[in-house]
N, C-alpha and C positions, 0 to 999 in steps of 0.2 A: 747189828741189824739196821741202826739208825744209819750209819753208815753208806750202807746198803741199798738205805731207800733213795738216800742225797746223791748218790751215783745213775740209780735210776731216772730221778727228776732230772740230771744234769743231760744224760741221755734223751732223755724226751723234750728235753729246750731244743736241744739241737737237731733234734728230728725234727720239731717244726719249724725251723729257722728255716734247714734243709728245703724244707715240703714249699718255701715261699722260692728258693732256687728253683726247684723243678719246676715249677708252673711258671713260673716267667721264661723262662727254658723252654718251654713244651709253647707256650703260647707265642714266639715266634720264631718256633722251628719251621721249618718246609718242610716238612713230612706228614702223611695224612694226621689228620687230631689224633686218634685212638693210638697211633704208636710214638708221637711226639711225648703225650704222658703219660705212659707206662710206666717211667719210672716215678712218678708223682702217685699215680694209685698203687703201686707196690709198695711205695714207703707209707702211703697211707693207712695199708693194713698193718702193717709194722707199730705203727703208731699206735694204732686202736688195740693189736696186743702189748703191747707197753705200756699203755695205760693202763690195762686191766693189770696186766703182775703189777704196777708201782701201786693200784690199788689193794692185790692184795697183801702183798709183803709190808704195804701201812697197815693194814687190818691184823693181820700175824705177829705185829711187832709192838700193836695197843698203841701207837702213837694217838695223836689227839683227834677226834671224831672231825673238825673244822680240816685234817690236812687229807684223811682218810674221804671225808668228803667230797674236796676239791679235786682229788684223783680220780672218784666214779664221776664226778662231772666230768673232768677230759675225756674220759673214755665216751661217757655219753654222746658229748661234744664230736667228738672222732668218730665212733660210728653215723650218727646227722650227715656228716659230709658225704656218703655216697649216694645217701637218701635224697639231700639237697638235688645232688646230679641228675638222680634217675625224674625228680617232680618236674627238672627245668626242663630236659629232654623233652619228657610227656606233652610239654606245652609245644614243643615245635616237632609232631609227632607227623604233621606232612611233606616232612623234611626240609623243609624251610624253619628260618630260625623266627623266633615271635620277638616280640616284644615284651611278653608274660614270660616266657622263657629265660632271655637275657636278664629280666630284674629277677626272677626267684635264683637262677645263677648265680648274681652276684652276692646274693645269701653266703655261699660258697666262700667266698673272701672273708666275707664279715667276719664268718663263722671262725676262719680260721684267726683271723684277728684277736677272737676272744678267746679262742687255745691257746695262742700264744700268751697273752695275759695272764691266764691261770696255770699254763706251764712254769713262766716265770714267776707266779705266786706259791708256789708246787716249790721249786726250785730254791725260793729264799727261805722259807717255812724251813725245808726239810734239810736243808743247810747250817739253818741256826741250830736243830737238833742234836744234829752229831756232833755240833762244835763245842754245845751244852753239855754232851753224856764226854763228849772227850778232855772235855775240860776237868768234868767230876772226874774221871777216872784219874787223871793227875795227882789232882788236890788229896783224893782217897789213898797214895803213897803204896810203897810195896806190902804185900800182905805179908802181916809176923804169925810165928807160929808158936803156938803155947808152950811153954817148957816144961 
């Protein structure tokens, strides 16, 4: 299972590596905004349920409360970003863009900034685990059988 989980984290680095393609992609595409990032809020729900199973398959698997943790943070983290979206909008709601707008926006970057850090904290955590349990299972040798 530990396994399991360090595949998932490995996944969800690269979906937010990804998520940093898309939007520079999307933000000088020629194509109206809402369909230049389409594929940046697809992948972004993607994200937010990835987060949640690498949260709970840590929780199912009793890894340690600090890794189990940092996964309901991403997810949390993950869901904020569309909420980010919809506050910035609200601010430039006469269809003109604000000022108040553009700064709670670039919240949006931040944000993902600091998923990326706890992906890749996600990432080494649940890495060292499996290499831990796989290491024990080595040293523990083949199972003998009683005579």
């Amino acid at each position: 299972m530990r396994r399991t989980i360090a595949a998932l984290a490995a996944v969800l680095m690269l979906a937010v590596v990804v998520q940093f393609f898309l939007a520079g992609s999307g933000a000088f595409d020629t194509a109206p905004t809402d369909e230049a990032f389409r594929p940046h809020r697809a992948l972004g729900y993607m994200v937010v349920l990835l987060a949640v199973v690498t949260t709970l398959a840590a929780a199912v698997a009793r890894v340690s409360g600090r890794l189990i943790g940092m996964s309901g943070l991403l997810a949390g983290l993950a869901v904020a970003q569309p909420l980010i979206a919809v506050v910035a909008k609200a601010f430039g709601d006469t269809g003109d863009t604000s000022t108040a707008g553009q700064l709670v926006f670039g919240l949006h970057a931040v944000n993902g900034l600091v998923m990326m850090g706890v992906a890749g904290r996600i990432l080494r955590e649940a890495r060292g685990l499996a290499n831990s349990s796989a290491s024990t299972d080595r040293s523990a040798g083949p199972a003998r059988s009683a005579p």
